[in-house]
C-alpha positions in Angstrom: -8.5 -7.4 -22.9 -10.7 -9.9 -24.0 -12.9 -9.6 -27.3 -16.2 -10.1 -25.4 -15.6 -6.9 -23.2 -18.5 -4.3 -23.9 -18.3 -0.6 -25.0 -18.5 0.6 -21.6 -15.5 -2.0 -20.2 -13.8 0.0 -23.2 -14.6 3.2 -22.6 -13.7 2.9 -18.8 -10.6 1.1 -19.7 -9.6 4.1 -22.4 -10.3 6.8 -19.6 -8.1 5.4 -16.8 -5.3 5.0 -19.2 -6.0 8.6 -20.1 -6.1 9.6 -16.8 -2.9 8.0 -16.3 -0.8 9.6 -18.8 -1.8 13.1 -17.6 -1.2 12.3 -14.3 2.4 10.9 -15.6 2.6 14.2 -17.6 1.7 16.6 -15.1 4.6 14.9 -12.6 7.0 15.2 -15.1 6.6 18.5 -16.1 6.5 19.8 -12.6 9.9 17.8 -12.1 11.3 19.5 -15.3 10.3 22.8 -14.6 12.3 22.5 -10.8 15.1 19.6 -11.5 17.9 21.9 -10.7 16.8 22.4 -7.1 15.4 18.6 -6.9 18.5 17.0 -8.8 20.7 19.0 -6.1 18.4 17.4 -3.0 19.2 13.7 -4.5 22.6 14.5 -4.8 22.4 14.5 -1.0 21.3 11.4 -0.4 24.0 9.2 0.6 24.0 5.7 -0.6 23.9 4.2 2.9 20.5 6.2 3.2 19.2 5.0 0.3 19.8 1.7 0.8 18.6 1.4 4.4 15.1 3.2 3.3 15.2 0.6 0.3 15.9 -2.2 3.0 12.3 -0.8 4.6 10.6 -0.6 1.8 11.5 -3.6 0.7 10.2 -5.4 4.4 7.0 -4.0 4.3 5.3 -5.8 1.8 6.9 -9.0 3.5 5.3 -8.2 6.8 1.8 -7.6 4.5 2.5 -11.2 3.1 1.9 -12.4 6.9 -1.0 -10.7 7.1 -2.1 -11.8 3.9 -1.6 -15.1 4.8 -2.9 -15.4 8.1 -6.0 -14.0 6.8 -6.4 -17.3 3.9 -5.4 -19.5 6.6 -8.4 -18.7 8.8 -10.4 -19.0 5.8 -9.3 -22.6 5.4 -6.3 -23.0 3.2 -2.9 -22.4 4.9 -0.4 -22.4 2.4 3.1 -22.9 3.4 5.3 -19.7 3.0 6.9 -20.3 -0.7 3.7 -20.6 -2.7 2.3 -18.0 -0.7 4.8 -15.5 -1.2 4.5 -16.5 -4.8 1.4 -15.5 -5.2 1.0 -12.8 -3.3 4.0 -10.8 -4.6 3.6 -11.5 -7.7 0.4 -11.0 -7.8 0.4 -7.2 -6.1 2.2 -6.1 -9.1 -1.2 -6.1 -11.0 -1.4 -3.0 -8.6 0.3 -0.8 -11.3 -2.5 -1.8 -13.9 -4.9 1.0 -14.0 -8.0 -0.4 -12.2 -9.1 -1.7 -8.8 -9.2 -5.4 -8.8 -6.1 -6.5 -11.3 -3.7 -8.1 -8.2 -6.9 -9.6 -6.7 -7.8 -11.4 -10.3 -4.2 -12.5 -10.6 -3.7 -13.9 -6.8 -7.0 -15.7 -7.5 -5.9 -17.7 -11.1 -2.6 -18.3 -9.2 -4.5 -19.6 -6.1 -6.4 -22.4 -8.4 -2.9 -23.9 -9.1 -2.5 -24.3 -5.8 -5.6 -25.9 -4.7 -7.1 -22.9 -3.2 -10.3 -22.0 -4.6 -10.6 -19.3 -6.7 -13.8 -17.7 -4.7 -11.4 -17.4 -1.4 -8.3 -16.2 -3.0 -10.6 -13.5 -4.2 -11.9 -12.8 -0.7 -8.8 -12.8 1.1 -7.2 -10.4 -1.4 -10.5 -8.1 -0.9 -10.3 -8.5 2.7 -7.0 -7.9 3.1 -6.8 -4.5 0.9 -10.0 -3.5 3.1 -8.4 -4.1 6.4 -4.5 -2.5 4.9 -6.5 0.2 3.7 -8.1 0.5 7.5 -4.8 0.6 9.5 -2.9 2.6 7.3 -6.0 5.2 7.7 -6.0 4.7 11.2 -1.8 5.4 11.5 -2.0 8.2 8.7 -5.3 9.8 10.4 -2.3 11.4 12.8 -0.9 13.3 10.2 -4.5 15.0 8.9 -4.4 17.8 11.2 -0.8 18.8 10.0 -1.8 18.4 6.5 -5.1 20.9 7.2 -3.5 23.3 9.0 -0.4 23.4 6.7 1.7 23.5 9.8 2.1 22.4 13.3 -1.0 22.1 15.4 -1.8 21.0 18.8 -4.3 18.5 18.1 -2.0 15.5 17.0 -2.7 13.7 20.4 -6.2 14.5 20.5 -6.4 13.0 16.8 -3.8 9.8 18.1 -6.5 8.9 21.0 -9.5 9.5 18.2 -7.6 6.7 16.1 -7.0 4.2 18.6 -10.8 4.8 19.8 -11.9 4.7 16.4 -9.5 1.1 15.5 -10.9 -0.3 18.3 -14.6 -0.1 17.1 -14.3 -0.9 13.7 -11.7 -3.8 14.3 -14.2 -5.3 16.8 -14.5 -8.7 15.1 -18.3 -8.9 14.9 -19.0 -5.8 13.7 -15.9 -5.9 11.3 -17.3 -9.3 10.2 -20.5 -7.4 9.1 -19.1 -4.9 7.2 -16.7 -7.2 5.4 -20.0 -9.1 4.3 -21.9 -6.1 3.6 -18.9 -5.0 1.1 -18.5 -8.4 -0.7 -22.5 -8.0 -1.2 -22.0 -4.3 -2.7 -19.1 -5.2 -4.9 -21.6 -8.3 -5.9 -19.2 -11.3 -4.3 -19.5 -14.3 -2.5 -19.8 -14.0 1.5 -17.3 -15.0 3.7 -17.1 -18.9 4.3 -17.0 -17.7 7.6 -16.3 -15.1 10.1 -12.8 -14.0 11.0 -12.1 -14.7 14.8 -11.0 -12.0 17.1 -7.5 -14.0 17.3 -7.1 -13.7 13.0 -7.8 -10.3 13.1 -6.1 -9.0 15.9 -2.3 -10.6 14.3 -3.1 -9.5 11.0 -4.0 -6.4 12.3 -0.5 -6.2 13.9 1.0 -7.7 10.7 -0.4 -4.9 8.9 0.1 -2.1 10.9 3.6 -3.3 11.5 4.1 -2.8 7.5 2.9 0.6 7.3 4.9 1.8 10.1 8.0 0.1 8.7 7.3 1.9 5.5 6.5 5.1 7.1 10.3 5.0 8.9 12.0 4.4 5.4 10.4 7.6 4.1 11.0 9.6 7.6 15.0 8.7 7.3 15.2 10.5 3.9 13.2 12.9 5.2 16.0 13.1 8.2 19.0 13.5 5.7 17.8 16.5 3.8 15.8 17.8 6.8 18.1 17.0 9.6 16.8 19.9 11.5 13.5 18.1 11.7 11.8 17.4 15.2 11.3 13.6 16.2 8.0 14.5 16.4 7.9 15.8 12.6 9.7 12.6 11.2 7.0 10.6 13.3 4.1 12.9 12.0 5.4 13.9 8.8 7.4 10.9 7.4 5.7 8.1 9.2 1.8 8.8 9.3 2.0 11.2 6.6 3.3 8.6 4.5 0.4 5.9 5.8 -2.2 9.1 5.1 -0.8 9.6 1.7 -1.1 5.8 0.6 -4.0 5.3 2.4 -5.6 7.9 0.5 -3.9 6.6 -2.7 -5.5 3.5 -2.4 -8.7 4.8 -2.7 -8.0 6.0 -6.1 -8.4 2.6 -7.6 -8.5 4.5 -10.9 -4.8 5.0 -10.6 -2.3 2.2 -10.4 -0.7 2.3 -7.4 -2.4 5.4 -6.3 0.3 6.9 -8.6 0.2 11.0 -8.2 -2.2 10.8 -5.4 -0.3 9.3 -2.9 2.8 11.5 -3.7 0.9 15.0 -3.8 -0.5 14.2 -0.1 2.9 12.9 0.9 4.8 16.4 -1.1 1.8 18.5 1.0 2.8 17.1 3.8 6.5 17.1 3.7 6.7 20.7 2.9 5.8 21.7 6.4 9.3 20.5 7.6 11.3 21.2 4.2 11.5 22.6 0.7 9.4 22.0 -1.8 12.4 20.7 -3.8 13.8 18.8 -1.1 10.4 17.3 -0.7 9.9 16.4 -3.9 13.0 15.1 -3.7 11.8 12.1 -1.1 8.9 11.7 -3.7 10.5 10.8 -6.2 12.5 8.1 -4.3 10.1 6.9 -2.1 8.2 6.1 -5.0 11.3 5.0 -7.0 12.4 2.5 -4.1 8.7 1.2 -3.8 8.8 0.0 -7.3 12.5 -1.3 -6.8 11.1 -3.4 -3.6 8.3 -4.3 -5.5 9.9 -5.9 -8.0 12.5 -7.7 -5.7 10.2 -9.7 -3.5 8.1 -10.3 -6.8 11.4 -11.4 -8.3 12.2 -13.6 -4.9 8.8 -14.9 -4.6 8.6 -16.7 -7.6 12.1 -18.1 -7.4 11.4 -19.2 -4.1 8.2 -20.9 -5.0 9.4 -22.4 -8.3 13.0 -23.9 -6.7 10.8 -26.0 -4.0 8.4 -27.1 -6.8 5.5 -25.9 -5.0 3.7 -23.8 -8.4 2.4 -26.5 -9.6 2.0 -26.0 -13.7 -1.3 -25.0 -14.0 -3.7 -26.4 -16.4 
């Protein structure tokens, strides 16, 4: 931190690490207080599980890259794949900062080095968390009613048709355009250099969704080993949407990096309507594990990648 922050950057700075550490300690001591059931669950995970849900997790952030990507390309600069993936992996890992806008100030000071203007990596960065944020709502909104009702409930297809309804609207380029621009103006940023054609939003859209589902299925086939009696339906609902509901909701707790304890109390809520609590908390603590793992592995590749062709530029 910089020696011109103020008292208040301080203070707010102080209170999300706070927060953080008794969100940490309140994870841990619920984990020490039940690791003989939990350590037993792991010990039933195979290793060809483990690594198929890491191979998942581990391709969702790559399919976000493309939407990521597709989204600065409309906005004028269409950087090949290396440096791209160079900054934007390694840039999401600001995510486990406490604060909201840490991977969107480091994609933007990598984006200068690249050419890229420092005003649209920013918007891209915010757009794209906006419209991430959007579909893994609109995939996770599935799982609400079993997360309400603290069981199985009827109104899963009702909700499904609500969601698509709902997407539809909202991704409706002109009025998505508008609320983009009326969001940049709250969070006191530049507007868009333009609007984003139907065509741009309609692949990222895919791009993203595509993620979240891919995601969703590495959670639901842990979810299958321990729960093998588990419906289709409940890996689909529970594993799959409930994991898009419980990031989605994470997200939104910018305090926290990485929606750390939010997302995995949803998720845990949710998973205990088709197992254990200890089996469930069980796939917490390696969905959340392998996320970090995959994480750091296209962070790792991305700047290898970038730096082998020559394309990050030394910065000045």
């Amino acid at each position: 931190m910089s020696g011109s922050a103020t008292p208040r950057t301080r203070l707010l700075t102080a209170a999300r690490y706070g927060l953080l550490a008794l969100v940490l300690v309140a994870v841990l001591a619920a984990l020490a207080r039940n690791w003989d059931q939990v350590s037993a669950e792991l010990a039933r995970l195979g290793w060809p599980v483990l690594g198929l849900s890491l191979l998942l997790a581990t391709l969702a952030p790559v399919l976000t890259l493309l939407g990521w990507r597709r989204i600065l390309a409309e906005l004028g600069s269409d950087l090949h794949r290396a440096p791209a993936a160079s900054v934007f992996f390694v840039g999401q890992l600001g995510k486990y900062v406490p604060g909201s806008v840490w991977s969107v100030l480091a994609q933007a000071e990598m984006g200068v080095r690249l050419g890229v203007p420092r005003r649209r990596m920013a918007v891209t960065s915010l757009v794209s968390i906006v419209l991430a944020a959007l579909c893994g709502g609109l995939v996770g909104v599935v799982a609400l009613p079993r997360l309400l009702s603290r069981g199985h409930t009827g109104a899963t297809g009702w909700v499904l048709a609500g969601a698509l309804a709902l997407g539809a609207v909202l991704l409706w380029p002109p009025l998505l355009n508008g609320l983009v621009e009326r969001g940049l103006r709250l969070l006191r940023r530049p507007p868009l250099e333009h609007g984003l054609g139907a065509g741009a939003v309609l692949e990222t859209v895919g791009w993203f969704t595509a993620a979240w589902l891919c995601a969703g299925v590495g959670v639901a086939v842990l979810v299958h080993e321990l729960a093998p009696a588990a419906s289709l339906l409940d890996l689909v609902v529970v594993g799959v949407c409930g994991f898009a509901l419980a990031s989605a909701v994470g997200q939104v707790s910018v305090v926290l990096p990485a929606g750390l304890g939010v997302r995995d109390g949803v998720l845990a809520l949710l998973l205990v309507t088709v197992m254990p609590a200890s089996a469930a908390a069980a796939v917490v603590v390696v969905a959340r594990f392998l996320t970090v793992v995959a994480d750091l592995v296209v962070a790792g590749g991305g700047w290898a990648w970038g730096r082998r062709h020559h394309l990050l530029g030394s910065g000045r």
